[in-house]
N, C-alpha and C positions, 0 to 999 in steps of 0.2 A: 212911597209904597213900592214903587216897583223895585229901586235901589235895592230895601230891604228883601225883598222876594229873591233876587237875585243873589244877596248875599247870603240867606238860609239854603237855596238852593248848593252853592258853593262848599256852603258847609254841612251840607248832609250825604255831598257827592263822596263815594269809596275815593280812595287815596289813589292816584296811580301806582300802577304798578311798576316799580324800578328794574326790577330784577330781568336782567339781561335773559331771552329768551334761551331757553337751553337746545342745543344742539342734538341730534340724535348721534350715537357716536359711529362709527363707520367700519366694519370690521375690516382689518387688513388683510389688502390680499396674499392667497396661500404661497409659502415660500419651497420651494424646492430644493433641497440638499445633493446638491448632486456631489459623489463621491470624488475624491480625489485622483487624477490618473494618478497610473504608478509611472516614475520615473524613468525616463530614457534611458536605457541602457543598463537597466532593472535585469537581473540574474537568477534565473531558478536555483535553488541549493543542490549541493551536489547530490544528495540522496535522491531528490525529486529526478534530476536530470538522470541520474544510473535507470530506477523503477521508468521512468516514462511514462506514465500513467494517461499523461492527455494526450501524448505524441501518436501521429499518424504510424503505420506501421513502415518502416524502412528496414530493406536488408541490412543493410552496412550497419548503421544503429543499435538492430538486435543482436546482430554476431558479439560485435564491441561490446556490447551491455552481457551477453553470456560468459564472455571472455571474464570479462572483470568478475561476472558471478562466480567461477571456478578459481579464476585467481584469489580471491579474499577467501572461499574455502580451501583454497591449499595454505591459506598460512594458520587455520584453525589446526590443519594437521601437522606443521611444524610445533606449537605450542602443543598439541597433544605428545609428538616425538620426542621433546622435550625432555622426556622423565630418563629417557635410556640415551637420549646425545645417541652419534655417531649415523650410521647406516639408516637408522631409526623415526630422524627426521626426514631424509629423503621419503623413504617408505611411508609414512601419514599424510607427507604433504602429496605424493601419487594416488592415497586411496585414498582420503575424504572426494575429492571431486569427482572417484570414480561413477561413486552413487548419482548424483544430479546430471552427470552426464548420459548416464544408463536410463535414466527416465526418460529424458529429454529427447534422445538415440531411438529407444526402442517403443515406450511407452508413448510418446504422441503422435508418432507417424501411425500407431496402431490406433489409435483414437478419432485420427480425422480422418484414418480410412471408413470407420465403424459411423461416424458422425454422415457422411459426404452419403452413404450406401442410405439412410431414410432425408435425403432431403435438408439438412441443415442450414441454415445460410451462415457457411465458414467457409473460408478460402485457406490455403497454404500461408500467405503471408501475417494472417491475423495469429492463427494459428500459432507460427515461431514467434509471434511477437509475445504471444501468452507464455510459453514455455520462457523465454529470455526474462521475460517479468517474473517468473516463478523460481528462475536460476539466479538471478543477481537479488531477490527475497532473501533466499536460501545463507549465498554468500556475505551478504552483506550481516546480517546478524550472526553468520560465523567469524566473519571477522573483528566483528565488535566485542564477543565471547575470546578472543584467541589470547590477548594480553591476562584476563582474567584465571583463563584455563592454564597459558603456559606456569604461573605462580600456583595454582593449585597440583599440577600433577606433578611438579617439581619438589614440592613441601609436602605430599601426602608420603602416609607411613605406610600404605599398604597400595598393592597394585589393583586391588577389589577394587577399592572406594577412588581412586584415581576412573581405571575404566568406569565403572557408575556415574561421576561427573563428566565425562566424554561423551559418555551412550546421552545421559539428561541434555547436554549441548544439541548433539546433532537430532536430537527428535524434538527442542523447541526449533532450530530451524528448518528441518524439513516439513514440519505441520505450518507454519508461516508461509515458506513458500509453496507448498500446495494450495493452502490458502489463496495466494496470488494469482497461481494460475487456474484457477476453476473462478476465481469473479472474474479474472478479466476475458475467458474465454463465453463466461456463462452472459455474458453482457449483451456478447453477440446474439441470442436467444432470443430477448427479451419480447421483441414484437414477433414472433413467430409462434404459428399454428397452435392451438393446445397441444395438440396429439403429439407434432414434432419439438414442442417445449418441456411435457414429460417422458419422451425417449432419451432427448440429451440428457436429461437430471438424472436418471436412469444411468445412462452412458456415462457421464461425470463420477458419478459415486464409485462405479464399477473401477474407473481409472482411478480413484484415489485410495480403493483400496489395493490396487495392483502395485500403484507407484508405492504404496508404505512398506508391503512386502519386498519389493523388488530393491528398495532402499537401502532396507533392515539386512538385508540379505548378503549386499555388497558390501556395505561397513565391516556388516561378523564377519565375512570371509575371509577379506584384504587386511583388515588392520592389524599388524600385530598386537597393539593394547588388549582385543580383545580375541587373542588367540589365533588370529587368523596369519596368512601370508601374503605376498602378492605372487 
């Protein structure tokens, strides 16, 4: 009897359970992508390197970077001279750069005197460093334009439509490079006073409508294309 008992017990018992206990699964830990340096002896491009964008301000740097801006506008005024050869190139490649040099000359020395008299925080060196960024803007999309321009004003039938593509050139690069230099002067602004943050904006404008006149004013003048002399 008890045999028996034992053996019904046996077979009334649930089956064991086989099935390997499951694991709870473990989330892995969080991986970090850390970016790749950039390579040793890694090289700004040259356009970066001309604008200077991140560069602390340095004399010698800005001069060079202006230089070069007036230089790539004088060969904008070779390919405008183009159309008449001879005496004609000289005379373009002297007045395109007269204009950004007359801004640069007369228009920002008067700006950061106007700026300095409420209080500004600008100094002299930010300052040319603004203007040098606004002159080698200037240059540099006139010289990108000069190859394009010399084949246009040499194949046009009329001296109209020659000057009209001249005048369209230097008013996309003088609005770029004013562009340039009103962000990178306006930058300096940015944590300063309300009051003294809407007098520069104020001041800025004023200077950008001076600088486009004073522009317009030097190109008509000087260039013979559009009537003028030196």
């Amino acid at each position: 009897m008890q045999a028996q008992a034992s053996f019904d017990a046996l077979a009334c018992a649930p089956p064991p359970d086989l099935a390997p206990a499951r694991e709870t699964p473990v989330a892995p830990p969080p991986q970090t992508i850390t970016p790749a340096a950039p390579a040793q002896g890694a090289q700004a491009s040259w356009t970066r390197a001309l604008l200077g964008e991140n560069d602390a301000p340095a004399l010698g740097a800005d001069l060079r970077r202006m230089g070069t801006g007036l230089s790539l506008s004088a060969l904008y005024g070779i390919a405008v001279g183009a159309r008449a050869g001879g005496l004609d190139l000289l005379e373009h490649a002297v007045a395109v750069p007269l204009a950004p040099l007359a801004v640069a000359g007369l228009g920002v020395p008067a700006l950061f005197i106007v700026l300095t008299l409420f209080d500004a925080p600008i100094d002299p060196h930010a300052t040319l460093a603004a203007a040098a960024r606004g002159t080698a803007t200037t240059g540099l999309v006139l010289g990108g334009l000069a190859p394009a321009m010399a084949l246009f004003v040499t194949t046009s039938t009329s001296t109209f439509g020659a000057a009209v593509c001249a005048g369209l050139g230097l008013i996309a690069a003088g609005i770029l490079g004013l562009r340039a230099f009103l962000r990178a002067l306006g930058a300096r602004f940015q944590d300063a006073p309300d009051g003294v943050r809407a007098f520069c904006g104020f001041a800025l404008a004023g200077f950008a409508v001076f600088a486009t006149a004073l522009a317009a004013r030097m190109w008509w003048s000087v260039m013979p294309i559009f009537g003028g002399a030196l």
